[in-house]
C-alpha positions as CSV (number, residue, x, y, z in Angstrom):
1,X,-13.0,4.3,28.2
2,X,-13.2,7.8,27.3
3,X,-14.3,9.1,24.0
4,X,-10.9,10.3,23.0
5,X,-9.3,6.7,23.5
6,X,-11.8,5.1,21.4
7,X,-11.7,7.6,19.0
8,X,-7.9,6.6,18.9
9,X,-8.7,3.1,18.3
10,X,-11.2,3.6,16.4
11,X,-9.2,5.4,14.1
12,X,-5.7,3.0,14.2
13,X,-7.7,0.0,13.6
14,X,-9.5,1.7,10.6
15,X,-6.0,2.6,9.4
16,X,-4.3,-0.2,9.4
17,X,-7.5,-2.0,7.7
18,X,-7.5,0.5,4.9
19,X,-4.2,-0.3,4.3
20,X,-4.0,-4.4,4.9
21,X,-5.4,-5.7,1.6
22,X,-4.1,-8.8,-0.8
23,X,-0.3,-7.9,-1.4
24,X,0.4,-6.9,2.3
25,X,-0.9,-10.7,3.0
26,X,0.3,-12.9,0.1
27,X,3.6,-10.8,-0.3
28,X,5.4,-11.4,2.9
29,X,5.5,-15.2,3.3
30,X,6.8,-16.0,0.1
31,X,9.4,-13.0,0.1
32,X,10.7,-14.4,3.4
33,X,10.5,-18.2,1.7
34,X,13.0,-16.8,-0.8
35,X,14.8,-15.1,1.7
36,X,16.1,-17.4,3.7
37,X,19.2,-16.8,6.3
38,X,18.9,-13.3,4.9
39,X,14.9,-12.7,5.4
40,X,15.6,-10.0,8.9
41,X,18.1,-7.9,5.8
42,X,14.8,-8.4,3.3
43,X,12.7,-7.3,6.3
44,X,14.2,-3.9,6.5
45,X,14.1,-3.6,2.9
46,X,10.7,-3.8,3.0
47,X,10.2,-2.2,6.1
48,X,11.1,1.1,4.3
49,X,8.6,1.3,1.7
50,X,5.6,-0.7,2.9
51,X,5.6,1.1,6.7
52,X,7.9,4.0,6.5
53,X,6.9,5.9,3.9
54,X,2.9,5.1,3.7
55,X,3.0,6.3,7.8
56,X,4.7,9.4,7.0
57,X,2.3,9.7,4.1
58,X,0.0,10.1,7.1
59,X,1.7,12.1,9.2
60,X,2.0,14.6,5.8
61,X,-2.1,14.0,5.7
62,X,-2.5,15.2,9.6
63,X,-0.5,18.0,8.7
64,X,-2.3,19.6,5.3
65,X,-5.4,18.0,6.6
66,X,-6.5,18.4,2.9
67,X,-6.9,16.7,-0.2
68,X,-4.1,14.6,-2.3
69,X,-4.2,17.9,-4.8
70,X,-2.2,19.2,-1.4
71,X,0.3,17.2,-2.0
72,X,1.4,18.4,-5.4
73,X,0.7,21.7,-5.2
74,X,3.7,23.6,-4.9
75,X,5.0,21.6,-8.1
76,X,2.2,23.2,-10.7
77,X,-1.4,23.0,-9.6
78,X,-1.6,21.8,-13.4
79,X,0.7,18.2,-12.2
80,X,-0.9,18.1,-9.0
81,X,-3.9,17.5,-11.1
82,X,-2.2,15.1,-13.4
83,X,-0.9,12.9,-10.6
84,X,-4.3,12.8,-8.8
85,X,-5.9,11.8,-11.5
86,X,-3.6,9.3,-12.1
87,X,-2.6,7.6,-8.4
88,X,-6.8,7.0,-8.3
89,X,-7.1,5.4,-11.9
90,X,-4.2,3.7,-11.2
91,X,-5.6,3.0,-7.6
92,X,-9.3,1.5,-8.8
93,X,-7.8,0.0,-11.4
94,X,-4.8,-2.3,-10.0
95,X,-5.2,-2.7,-6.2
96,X,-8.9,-3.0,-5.9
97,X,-9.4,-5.0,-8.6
98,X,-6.2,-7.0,-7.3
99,X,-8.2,-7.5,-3.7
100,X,-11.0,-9.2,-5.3
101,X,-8.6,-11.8,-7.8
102,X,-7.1,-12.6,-4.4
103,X,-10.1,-13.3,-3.2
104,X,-11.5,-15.5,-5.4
105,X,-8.4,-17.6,-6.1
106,X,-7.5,-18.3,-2.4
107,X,-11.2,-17.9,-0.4
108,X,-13.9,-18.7,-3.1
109,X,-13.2,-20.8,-5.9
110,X,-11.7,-23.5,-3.6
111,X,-15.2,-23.4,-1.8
112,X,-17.5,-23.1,-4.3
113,X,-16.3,-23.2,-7.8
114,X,-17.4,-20.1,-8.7
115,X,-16.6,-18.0,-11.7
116,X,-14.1,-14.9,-11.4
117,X,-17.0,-12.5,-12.8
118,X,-19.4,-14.2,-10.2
119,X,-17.0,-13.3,-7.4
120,X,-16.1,-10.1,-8.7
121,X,-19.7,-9.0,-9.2
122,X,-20.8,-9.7,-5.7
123,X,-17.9,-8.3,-4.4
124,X,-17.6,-5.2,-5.4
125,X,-21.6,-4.4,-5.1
126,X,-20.8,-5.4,-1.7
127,X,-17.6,-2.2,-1.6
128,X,-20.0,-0.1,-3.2
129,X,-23.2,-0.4,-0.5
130,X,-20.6,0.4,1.7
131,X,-18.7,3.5,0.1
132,X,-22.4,5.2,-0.1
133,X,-22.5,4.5,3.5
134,X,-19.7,6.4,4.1
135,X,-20.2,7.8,7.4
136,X,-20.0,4.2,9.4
137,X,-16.5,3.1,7.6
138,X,-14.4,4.3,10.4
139,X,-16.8,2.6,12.7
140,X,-17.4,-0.4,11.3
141,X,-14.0,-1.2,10.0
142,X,-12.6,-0.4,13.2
143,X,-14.9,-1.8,15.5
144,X,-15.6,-5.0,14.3
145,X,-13.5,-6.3,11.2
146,X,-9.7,-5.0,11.9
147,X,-9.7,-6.1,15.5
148,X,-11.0,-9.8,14.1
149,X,-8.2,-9.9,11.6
150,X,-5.3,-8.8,13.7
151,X,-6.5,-11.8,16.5
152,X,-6.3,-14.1,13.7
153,X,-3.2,-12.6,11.9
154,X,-1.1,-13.1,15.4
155,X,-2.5,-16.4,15.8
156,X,-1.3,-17.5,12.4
157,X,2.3,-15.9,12.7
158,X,2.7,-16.8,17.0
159,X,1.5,-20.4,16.3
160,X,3.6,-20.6,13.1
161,X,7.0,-19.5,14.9
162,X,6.5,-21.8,17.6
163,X,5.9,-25.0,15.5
164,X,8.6,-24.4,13.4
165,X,11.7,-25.3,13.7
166,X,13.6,-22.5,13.4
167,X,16.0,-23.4,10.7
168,X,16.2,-21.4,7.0
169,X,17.0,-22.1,4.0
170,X,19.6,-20.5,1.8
171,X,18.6,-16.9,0.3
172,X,18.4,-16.4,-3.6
173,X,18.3,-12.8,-3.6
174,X,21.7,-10.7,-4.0
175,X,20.7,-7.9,-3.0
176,X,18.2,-8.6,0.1
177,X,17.5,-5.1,1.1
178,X,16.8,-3.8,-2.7
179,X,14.7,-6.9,-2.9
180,X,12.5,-6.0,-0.1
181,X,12.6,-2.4,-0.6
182,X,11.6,-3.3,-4.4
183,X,9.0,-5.6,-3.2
184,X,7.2,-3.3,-0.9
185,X,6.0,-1.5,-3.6
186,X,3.7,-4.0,-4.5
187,X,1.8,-3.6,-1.5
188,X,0.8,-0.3,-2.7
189,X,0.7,1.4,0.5
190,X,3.0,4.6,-0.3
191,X,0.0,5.0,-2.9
192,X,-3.0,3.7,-0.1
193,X,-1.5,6.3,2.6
194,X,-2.2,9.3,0.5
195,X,-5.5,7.8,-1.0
196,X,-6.9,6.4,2.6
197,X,-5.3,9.3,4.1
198,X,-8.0,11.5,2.7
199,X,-10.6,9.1,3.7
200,X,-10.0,9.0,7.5
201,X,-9.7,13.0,7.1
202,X,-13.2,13.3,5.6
203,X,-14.1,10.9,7.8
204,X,-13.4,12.6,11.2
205,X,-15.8,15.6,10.0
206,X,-18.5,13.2,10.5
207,X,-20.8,13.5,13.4
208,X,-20.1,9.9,14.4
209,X,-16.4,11.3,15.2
210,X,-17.0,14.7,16.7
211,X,-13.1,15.5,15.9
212,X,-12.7,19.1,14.7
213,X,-9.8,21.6,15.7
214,X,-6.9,21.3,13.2
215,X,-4.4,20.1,16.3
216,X,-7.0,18.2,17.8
217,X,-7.4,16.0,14.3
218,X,-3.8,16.2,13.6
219,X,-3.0,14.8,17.0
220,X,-5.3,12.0,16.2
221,X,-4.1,11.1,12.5
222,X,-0.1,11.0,13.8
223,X,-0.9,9.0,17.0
224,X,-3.0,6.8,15.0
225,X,-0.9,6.4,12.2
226,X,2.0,5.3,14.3
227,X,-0.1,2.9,16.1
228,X,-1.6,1.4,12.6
229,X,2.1,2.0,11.7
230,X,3.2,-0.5,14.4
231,X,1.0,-3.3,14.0
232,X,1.9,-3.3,10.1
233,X,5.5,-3.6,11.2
234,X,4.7,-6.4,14.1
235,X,2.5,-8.1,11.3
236,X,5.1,-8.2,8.1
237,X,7.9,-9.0,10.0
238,X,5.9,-11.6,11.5
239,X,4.6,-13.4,8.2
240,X,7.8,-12.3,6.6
241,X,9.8,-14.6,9.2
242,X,6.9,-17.2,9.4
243,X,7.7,-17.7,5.6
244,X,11.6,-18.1,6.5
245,X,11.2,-20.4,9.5
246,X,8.9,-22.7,6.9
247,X,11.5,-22.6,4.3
248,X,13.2,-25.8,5.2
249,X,9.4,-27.6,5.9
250,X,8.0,-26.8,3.5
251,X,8.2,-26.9,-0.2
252,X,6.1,-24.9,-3.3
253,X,6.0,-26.0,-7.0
254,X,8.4,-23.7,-8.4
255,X,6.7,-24.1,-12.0
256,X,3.4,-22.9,-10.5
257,X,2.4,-18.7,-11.3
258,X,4.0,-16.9,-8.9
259,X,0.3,-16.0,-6.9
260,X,-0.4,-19.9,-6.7
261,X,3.0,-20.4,-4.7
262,X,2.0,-17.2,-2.7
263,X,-1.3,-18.7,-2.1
264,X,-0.1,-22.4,-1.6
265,X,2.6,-21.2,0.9
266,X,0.3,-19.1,3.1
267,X,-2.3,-22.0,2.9
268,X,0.3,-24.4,4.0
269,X,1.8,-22.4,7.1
270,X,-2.1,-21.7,8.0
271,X,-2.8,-25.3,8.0
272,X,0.6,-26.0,9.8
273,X,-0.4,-23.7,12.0
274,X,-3.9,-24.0,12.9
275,X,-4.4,-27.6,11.2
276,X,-7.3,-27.9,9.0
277,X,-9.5,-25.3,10.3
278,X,-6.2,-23.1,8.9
279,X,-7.8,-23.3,5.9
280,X,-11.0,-21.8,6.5
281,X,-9.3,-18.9,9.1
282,X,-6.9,-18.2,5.6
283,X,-10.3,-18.0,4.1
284,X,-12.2,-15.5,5.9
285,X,-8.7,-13.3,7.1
286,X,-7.9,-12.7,3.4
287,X,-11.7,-12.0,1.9
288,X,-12.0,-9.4,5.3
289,X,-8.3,-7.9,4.7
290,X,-9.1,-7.4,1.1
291,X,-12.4,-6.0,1.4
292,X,-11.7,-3.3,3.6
293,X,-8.7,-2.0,1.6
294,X,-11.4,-2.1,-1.2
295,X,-14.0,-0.1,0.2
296,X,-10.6,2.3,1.2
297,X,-10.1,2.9,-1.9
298,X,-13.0,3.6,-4.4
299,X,-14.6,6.0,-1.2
300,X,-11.4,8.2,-1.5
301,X,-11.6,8.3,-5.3
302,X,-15.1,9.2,-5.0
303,X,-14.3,11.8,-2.3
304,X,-11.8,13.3,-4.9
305,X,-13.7,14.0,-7.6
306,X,-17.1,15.1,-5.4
307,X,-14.3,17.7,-4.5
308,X,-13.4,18.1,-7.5
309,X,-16.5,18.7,-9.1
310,X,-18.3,21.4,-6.6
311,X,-18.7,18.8,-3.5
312,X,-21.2,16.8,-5.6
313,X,-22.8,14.0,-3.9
314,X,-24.2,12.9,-7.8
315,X,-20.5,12.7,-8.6
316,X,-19.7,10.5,-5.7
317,X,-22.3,8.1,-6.6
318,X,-21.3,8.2,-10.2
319,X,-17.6,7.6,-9.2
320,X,-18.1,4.8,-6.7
321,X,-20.9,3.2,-9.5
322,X,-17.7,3.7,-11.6
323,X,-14.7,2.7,-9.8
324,X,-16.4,-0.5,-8.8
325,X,-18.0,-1.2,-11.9
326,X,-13.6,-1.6,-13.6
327,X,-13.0,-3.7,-10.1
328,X,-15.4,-6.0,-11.7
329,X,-14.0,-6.2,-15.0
330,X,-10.6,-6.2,-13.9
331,X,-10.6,-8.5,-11.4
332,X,-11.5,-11.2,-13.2
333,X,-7.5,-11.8,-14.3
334,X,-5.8,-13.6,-12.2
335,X,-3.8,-12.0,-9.0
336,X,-0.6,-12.7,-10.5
337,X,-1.6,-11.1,-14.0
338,X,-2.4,-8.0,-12.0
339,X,1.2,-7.8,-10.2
340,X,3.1,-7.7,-13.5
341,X,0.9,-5.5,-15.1
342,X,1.3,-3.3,-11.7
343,X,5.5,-3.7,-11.7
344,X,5.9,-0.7,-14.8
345,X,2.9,1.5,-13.7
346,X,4.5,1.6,-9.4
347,X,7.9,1.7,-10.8
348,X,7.1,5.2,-12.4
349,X,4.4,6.4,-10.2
350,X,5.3,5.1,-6.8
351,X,9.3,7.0,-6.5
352,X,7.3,9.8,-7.2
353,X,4.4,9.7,-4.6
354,X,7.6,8.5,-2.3
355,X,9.1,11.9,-2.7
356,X,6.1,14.0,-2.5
357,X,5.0,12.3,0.5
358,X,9.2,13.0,1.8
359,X,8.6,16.4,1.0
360,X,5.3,17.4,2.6
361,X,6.7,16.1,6.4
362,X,9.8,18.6,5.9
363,X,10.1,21.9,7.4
364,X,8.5,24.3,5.1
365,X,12.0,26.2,5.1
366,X,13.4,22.8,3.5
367,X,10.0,22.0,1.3
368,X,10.0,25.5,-1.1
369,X,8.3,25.4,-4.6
370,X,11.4,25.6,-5.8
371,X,12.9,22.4,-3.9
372,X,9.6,20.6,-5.0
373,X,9.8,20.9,-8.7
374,X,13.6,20.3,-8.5
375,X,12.8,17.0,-6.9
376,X,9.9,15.6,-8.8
377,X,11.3,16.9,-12.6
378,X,14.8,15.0,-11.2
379,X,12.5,12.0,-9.7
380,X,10.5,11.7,-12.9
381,X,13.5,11.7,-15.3
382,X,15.5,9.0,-13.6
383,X,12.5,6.9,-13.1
384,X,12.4,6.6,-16.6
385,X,15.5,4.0,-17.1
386,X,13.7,1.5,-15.1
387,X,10.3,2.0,-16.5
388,X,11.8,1.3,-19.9
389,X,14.3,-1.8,-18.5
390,X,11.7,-3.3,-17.2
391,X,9.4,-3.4,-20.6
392,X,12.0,-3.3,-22.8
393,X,15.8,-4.1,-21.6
394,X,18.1,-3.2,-24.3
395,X,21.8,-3.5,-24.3
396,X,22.2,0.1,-25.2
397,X,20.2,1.2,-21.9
398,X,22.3,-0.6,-19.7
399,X,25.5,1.2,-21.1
400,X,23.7,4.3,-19.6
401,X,22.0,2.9,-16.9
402,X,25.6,1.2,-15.6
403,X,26.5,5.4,-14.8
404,X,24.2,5.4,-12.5
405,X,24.2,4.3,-8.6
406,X,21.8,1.7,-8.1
407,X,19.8,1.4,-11.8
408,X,20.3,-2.1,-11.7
409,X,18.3,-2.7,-8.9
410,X,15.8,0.1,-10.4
411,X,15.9,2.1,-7.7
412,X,18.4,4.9,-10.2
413,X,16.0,7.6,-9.3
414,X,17.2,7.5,-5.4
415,X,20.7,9.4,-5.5
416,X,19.9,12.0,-8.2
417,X,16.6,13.2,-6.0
418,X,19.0,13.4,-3.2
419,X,21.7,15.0,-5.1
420,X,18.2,17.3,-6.3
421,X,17.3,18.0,-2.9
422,X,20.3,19.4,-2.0
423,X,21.4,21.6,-4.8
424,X,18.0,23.4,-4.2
425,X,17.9,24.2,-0.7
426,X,21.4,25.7,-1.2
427,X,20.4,27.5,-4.2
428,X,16.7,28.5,-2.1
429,X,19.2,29.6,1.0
430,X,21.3,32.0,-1.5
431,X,18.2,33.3,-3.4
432,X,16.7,34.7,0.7
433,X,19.9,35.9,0.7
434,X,20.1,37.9,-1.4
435,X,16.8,38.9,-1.4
């Protein structure tokens, strides 16, 4: 195999690790449970926001080839700082912490009996020995761990299909596309594509993957992120069906949290699947899947601010010490206390990255300054409604909220950034014009 093809796979299998943690595993079973009949609707739904939009986050990182600051920049350099700094507090404080809950609840404690703190602890001292051995993450990640976890992934979901039998359940969503769409924000992976986007970046500068011309390393990010792109697809649709296919086989205890039905659920199609040794391949697929998305994350915040801070390599440390010192403390609540304190913070962050990452594939004809403030000021205003609904759902906000297409399903942000979009370019066209 030549060095370019491994460098490919190398690369893909890295990606799609970085971005396969807790949600992208728990999530889809249980979303196609409650899907029923309508689980291939949900399916696209989710499709949109948990592979569309993170891969052409990546295909925006192969083209700026920078940092996330990139990404921002043509709003203010002043919010491009702002929204860095928040996407990786928000990212080593929800989702990495979240990988380690996950872990414990559905891979440790059932073993050992172990204490969330005790988990925690060893966990992330684990993430952090291998953030400050940055240089072998592609490698090792996409060597050894991703391909073991997508053998046992397609065993779990080919097995699963082929014992079931084939019948679903009736769907108790209304609006099964919104649902999905909704419900792929919780995977975080809009957020993980421009935070592990800049990890595989930095990465490729390393000797271990001699990749160095801008086309030749934006050649290898696209290809790579369509690859890791595909297999996320292939592996959703697959536990998302799985988890409709089971629906009529299976039952959860509806008055249980909403993390222990995830976890019961996957459990029970695992052991379905695989019989008893289901439950230790559950085991070991989720505590590798979580880790790596881990170690994804607190190595690109530390890369951040090391850039941020004159290329420090004391400021990595400190950052990584840092980032997993919170996954510690934080991941000691339970998964499903981590998803609702997530649901505000991605439903005013992520329409935002979603745009951003929208804008940075266009043409730079369509992707102006002007264009990208119009957008994100529009994006950020009408993201508001749904922030607040969620927290606090008044009677007067839904008298304002009714004027606008889609607010009930809090996606009210979508038309206006269109609408946004539009008006700009027209008014950028006239401005050359006249110019």
């Amino acid at each position: 195999m030549d060095i370019k093809r491994k460098e490919l796979l190398i690369t893909s299998f890295a990606l799609f690790s970085l971005f396969f943690g807790a949600g992208n595993l728990l999530l889809p079973p249980l979303l196609g449970y409650n899907s029923g009949d309508d689980w291939v609707w949900v399916t696209v739904g989710f499709m949109i926001t948990a592979v569309v939009i993170p891969i052409l986050g990546i295909l925006a990182h192969a083209r700026l080839q920078g940092t996330l600051f990139d990404f921002g920049k043509k709003v203010s350099p002043t919010f491009s700082l702002i929204y860095c700094i928040l996407i990786y507090v928000i990212a080593v404080a929800i989702p990495s912490p979240r990988t380690a809950a996950a872990t414990h609840e559905i891979a440790v404690f059932p073993a050992f009996g172990t204490s969330p703190l005790v988990t925690s602890a060893i966990y992330f001292s684990l993430v952090l020995v291998f953030v400050l051995n940055r240089s072998k993450i592609l490698s090792l990640i996409g060597k050894f761990l991703t391909p073991f976890i997508v053998i046992m992934l397609l065993a779990v979901i080919s097995i699963g299909l082929f014992s079931s039998e084939f019948s679903t359940g009736i769907s108790q969503f209304e609006t099964p596309i919104a649902t999905g769409i909704l419900e792929g924000y919780q995977t975080f992976d809009a957020i993980g594509a421009v935070v592990v986007g800049a990890v595989i970046i930095i990465s490729l500068n390393f000797k271990n993957m001699a990749v160095e011309a801008y086309s030749s390393k934006r050649t290898l990010i696209r290809k790579s992120g369509f690859i890791a792109g595909l297999g996320l697809f292939i592996i959703y649709a697959g536990l998302i069906s799985v988890g409709a296919y089971f629906g009529s086989e299976l039952s959860i205890n509806a008055e249980l949290s909403s993390d222990m039905q995830r976890a019961n659920l996957l459990r029970d199609i695992s052991i379905a699947s695989l019989g008893e040794f289901g439950n230790t391949v559950l085991s070991i697929l989720i505590s590798l899947a979580c880790f790596t998305t881990a170690i994804g994350i607190v190595a690109g915040t530390a890369d951040y601010f090391k850039g941020l801070l004159n290329d420090s390599q004391v400021v990595y440390v400190i950052t990584a010490i840092l980032a997993s010192g919170l996954g510690v403390l934080v991941g000691q609540l339970d998964f499903n206390s981590i998803i609702v304190v997530a649901i505000p913070v991605l439903l005013f962050i992520y329409p935002i990255t979603i745009v951003l990452i929208l804008l940075n594939v266009l043409p730079e004809k369509f992707a102006t300054p002007l264009v990208f403030r119009a957008v994100v000021i529009i994006t950020f205003v009408f993201s508001i409604p749904d922030v607040v609904g969620f927290i606090s759902p008044t009677e007067d906000l839904k008298i304002f909220t009714n004027y606008i297409p889609f607010s009930n399903q809090s996606l009210g942000w979508v038309l206006p950034a269109f609408v946004a979009f539009l008006i700009s370019v027209f008014v950028q066209f006239k401005l050359k014009r006249a110019e």
